[in-house]
C-alpha positions as CSV (number, residue, x, y, z in Angstrom):
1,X,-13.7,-49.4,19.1
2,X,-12.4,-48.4,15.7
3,X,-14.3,-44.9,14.7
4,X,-13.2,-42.6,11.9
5,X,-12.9,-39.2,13.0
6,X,-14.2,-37.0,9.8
7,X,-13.8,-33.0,10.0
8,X,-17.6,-31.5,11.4
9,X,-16.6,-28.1,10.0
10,X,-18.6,-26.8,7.3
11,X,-16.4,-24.4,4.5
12,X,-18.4,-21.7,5.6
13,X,-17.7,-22.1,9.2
14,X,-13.7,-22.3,8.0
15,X,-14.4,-18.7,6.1
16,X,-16.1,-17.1,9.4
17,X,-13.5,-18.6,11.5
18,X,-10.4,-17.3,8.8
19,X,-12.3,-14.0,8.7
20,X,-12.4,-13.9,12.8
21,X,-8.9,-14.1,13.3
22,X,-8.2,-11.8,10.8
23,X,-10.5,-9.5,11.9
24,X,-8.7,-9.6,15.7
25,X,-5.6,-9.1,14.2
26,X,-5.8,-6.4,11.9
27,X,-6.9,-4.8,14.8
28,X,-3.9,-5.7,17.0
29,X,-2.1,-4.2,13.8
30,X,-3.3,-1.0,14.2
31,X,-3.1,-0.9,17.8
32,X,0.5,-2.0,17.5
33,X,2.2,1.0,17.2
34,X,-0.3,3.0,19.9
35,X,-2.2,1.4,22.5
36,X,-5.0,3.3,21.8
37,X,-6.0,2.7,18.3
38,X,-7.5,6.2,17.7
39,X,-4.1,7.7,18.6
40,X,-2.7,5.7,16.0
41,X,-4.9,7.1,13.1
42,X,-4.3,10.3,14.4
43,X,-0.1,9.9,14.0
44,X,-1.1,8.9,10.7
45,X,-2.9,11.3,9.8
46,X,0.1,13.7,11.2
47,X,2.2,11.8,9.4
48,X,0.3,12.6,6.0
49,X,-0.1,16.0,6.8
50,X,3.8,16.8,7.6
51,X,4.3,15.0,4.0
52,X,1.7,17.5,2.2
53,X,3.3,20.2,4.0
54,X,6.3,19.8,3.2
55,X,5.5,19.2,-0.5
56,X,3.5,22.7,-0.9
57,X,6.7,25.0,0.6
58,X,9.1,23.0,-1.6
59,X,6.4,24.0,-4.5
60,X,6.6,27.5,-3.2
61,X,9.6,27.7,-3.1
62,X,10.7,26.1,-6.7
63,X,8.7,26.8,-8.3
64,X,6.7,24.1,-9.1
65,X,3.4,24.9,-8.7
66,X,3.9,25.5,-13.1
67,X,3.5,22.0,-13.2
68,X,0.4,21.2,-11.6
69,X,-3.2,20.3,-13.1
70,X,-5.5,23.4,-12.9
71,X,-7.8,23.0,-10.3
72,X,-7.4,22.8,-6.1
73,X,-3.6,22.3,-5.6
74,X,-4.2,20.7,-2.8
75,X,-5.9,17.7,-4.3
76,X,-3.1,17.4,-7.2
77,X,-0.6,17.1,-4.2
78,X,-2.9,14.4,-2.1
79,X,-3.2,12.5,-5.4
80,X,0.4,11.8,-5.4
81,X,1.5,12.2,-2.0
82,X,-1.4,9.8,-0.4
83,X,-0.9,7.2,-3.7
84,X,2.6,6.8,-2.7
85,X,2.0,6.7,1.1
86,X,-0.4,4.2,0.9
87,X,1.5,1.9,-1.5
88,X,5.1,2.2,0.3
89,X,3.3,1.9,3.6
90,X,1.0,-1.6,2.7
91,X,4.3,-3.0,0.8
92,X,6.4,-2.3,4.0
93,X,3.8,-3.4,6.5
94,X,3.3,-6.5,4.8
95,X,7.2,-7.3,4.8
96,X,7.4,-7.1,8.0
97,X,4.5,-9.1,8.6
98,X,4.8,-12.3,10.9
99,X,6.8,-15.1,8.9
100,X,6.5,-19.0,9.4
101,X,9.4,-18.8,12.0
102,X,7.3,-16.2,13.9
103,X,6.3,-17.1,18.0
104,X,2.7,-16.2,16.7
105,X,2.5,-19.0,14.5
106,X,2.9,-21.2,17.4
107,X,-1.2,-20.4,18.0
108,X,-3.3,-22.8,15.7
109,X,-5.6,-20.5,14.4
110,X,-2.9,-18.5,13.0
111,X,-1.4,-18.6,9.6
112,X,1.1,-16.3,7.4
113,X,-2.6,-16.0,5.3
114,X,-3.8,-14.4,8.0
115,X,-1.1,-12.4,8.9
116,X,-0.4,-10.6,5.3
117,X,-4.0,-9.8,5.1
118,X,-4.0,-8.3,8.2
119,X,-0.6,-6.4,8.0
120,X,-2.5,-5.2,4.6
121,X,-6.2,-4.3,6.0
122,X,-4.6,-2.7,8.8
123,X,-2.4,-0.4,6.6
124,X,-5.4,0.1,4.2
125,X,-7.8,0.8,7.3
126,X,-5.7,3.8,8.5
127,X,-4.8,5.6,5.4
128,X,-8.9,5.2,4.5
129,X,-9.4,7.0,7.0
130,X,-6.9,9.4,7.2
131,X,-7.4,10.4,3.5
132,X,-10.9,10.9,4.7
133,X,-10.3,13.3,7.5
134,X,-7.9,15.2,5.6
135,X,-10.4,15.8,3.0
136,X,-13.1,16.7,5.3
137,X,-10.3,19.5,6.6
138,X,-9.4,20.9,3.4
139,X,-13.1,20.8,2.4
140,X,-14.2,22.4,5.7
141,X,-11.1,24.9,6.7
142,X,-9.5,25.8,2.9
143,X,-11.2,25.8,-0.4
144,X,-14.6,23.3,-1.2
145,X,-13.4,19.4,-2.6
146,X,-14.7,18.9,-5.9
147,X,-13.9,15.6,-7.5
148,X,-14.0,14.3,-11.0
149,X,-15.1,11.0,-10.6
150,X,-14.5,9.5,-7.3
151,X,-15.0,5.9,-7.9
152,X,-12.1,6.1,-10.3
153,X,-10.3,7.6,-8.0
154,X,-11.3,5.2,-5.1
155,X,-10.3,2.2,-7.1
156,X,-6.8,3.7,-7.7
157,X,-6.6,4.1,-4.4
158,X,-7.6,0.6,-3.8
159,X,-5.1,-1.0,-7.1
160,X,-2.2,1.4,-5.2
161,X,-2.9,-0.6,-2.0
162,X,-2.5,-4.2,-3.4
163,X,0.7,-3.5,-5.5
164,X,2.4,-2.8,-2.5
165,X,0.6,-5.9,-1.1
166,X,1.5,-7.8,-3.7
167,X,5.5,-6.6,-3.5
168,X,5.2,-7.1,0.3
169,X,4.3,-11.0,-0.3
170,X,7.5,-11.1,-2.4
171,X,9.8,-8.9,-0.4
172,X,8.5,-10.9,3.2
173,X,8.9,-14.5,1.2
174,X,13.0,-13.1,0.5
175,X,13.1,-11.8,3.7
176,X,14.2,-15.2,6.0
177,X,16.6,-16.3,2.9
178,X,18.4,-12.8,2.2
179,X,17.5,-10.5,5.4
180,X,20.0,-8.2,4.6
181,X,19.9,-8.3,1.0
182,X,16.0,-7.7,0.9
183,X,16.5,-4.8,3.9
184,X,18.8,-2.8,1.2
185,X,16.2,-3.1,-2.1
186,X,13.3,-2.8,-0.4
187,X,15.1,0.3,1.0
188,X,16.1,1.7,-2.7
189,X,12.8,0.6,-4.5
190,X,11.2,3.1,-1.3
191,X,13.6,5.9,-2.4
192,X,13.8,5.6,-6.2
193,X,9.4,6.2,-5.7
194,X,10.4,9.3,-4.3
195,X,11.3,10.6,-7.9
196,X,9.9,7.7,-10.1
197,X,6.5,7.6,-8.6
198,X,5.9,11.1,-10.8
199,X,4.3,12.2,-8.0
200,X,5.7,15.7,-8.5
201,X,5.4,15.5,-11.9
202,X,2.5,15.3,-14.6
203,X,3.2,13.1,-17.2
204,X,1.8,14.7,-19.8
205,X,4.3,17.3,-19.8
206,X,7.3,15.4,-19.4
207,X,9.3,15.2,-22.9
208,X,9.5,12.2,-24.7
209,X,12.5,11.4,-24.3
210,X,12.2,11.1,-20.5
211,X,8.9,9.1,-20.2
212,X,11.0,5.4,-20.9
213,X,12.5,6.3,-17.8
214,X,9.2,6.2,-15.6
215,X,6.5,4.4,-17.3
216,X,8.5,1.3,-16.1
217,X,6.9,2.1,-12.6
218,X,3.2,0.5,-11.6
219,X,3.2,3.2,-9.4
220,X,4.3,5.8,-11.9
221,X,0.9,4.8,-14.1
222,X,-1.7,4.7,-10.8
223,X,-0.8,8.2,-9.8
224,X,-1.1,9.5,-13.2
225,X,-4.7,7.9,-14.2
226,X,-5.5,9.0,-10.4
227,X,-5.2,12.7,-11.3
228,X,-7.3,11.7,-14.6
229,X,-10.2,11.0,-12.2
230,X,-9.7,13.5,-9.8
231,X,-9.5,16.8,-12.6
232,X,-12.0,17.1,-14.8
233,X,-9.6,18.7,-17.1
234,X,-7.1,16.3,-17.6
235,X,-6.9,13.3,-20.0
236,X,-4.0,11.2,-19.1
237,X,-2.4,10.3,-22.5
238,X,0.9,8.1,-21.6
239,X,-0.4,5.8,-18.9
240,X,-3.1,2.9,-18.3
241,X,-4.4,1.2,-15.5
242,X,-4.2,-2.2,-17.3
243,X,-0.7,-2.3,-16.6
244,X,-0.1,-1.7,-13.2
245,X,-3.4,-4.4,-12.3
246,X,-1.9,-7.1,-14.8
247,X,1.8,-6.3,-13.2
248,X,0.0,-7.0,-9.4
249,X,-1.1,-10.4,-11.0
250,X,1.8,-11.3,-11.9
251,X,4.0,-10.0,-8.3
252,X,0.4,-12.1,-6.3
253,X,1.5,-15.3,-8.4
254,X,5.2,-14.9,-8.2
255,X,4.4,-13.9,-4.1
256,X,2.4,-17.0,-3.2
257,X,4.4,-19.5,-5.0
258,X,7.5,-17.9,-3.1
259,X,5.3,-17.7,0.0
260,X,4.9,-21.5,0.3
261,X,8.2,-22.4,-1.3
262,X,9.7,-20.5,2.5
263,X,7.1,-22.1,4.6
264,X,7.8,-25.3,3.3
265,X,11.5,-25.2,4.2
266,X,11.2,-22.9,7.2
267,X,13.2,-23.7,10.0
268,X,12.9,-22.2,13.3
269,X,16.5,-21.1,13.9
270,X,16.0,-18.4,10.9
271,X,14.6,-16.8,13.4
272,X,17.4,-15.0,14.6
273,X,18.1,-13.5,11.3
274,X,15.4,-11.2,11.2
C-alpha cells in the first residue's frame, strides 16, 4: 500500500538524455533562421565573406595593407575578422537564448542549461564550418594556406567562442531584469570590438602609449596570440592567452550565479518584456 518511489535513472542515462536534447536543439538553432539547414551555413558563410570583402577594399584603399604580418593577407584578415565574428555571434546567440519565462520551458526535458549550450554549439557549429569552407576557397581558387601552427590557432578559435559564451550567460541573466538597459550595452560592447578587438591592427606596432587603451579587451589578446600561431614570423610580445581564459572563468562564475539568481525569481509575466 505504502511504496517509496526512488528515481530508476542511472547519471549516465541523465548525461545521454541532457546530451539528446541538446543535440535536437542545437539543430533546431541552426535551422532557425533557414529551414534548410545547409542554406543556413551557406548565409553564413556569405555573411563572412561580405565582411572579408569589405575589409580588403578598405585596406586598398587606406592604405593599410602597411600594417599587416608578412605572409598571405588573406589569412591576417580571417584571423581577425572570423575571431571577432565568432565571438560577437556566440555572445549574441546566447543572449537571446530561451530564458526561464520562455513557452519552451514549459516541455520537461527542457532547461535554460540546455538552451545556452545549444544557442552556443549551434553558433560554433556554423562558423566551424564556414571558416572551413572559406579556407578550402582561398586555398583552392587564390594563393596555397600555410599555417603556423594550427592547433594554436584552433584553440583560439575555440577560447574566442566561449568568451562570448561566457558574456552571453551574463548579458541573457540581465536581460528579463533590465531588457532595455542590456539591449543598449550589449549593443556598444558589439561596436566598441569593431575598433578595440585590434582586428585591424597588430599590436606589436601600436605605440606604447596607446596599448592601455586595448589590452583591457579579452578579445583584443585572442586575436593577437591567434596571428602568433598562424605567421611563422611573428612573436606576439604585448598579449597572453592566460588572460582572456582566466577573465572567461571569472564571466562563467559571475554568469551562473546570475543565471540561477533570475530563474529563481522568474515570473512568467516578464515575459512581455522581452
Amino acid at each position: 500500500m505504502f511504496e517509496s518511489t526512488r528515481n530508476t535513472s542511472s547519471t549516465l542515462g541523465l548525461i545521454f538524455n541532457f546530451l539528446e536534447v541538446t543535440f535536437h536543439a542545437t539543430v533546431r538553432k541552426v535551422r532557425k533562421n533557414h529551414g534548410n539547414a545547409i542554406l543556413a551555413i551557406a548565409l553564413s558563410i556569405v555573411q563572412s565573406l561580405l565582411f572579408v570583402a569589405a575589409f580588403f577594399f578598405m585596406f586598398q584603399f587606406l592604405g593599410g595593407r602597411t600594417m599587416a604580418i608578412r605572409g598571405n593577407y588573406l589569412l591576417y584578415l580571417m584571423s581577425g575578422i572570423f575571431i571577432y565574428l565568432t565571438h560577437i555571434q556566440t555572445m549574441r546567440g546566447v543572449m537571446q537564448a530561451e530564458g526561464p519565462t520562455s513557452d519552451m520551458m514549459q516541455h520537461a526535458p527542457m532547461n535554460t542549461l540546455v538552451s545556452i549550450c545549444s544557442s552556443a554549439l549551434a553558433v560554433l557549429y556554423t562558423q566551424f564550418v564556414s571558416l572551413l569552407c572559406i579556407l578550402l576557397l582561398i586555398h583552392t581558387v587564390i594563393e596555397p594556406v600555410e599555417i603556423y601552427y594550427w592547433p594554436g590557432a584552433l584553440g583560439m578559435f575555440l577560447l574566442a567562442w566561449f568568451v562570448g559564451v561566457t558574456l552571453g550567460i551574463i548579458f541573457m541573466s540581465l536581460k528579463l531584469w533590465f531588457p532595455d538597459l542590456i539591449n543598449i550595452l550589449s549593443m556598444v560592447y558589439i561596436r566598441a570590438n569593431m575598433i578595440f578587438s585590434g582586428k585591424m591592427f597588430v599590436a606589436n606596432m601600436m605605440p606604447a602609449m596607446m596599448l592601455p587603451v586595448f589590452t583591457w579587451n579579452p578579445l583584443f589578446h585572442i586575436i593577437d596570440q591567434t596571428r602568433g600561431h598562424v605567421f611563422v614570423n611573428y612573436v606576439p610580445h604585448n598579449t597572453n592567452a592566460g588572460y582572456p581564459f582566466y577573465m572567461s572563468l571569472v564571466f562563467l562564475l559571475i554568469g551562473m550565479m546570475l543565471e540561477h539568481y533570475t530563474r529563481q525569481h522568474a515570473s512568467q509575466s516578464w515575459g512581455a518584456k522581452r
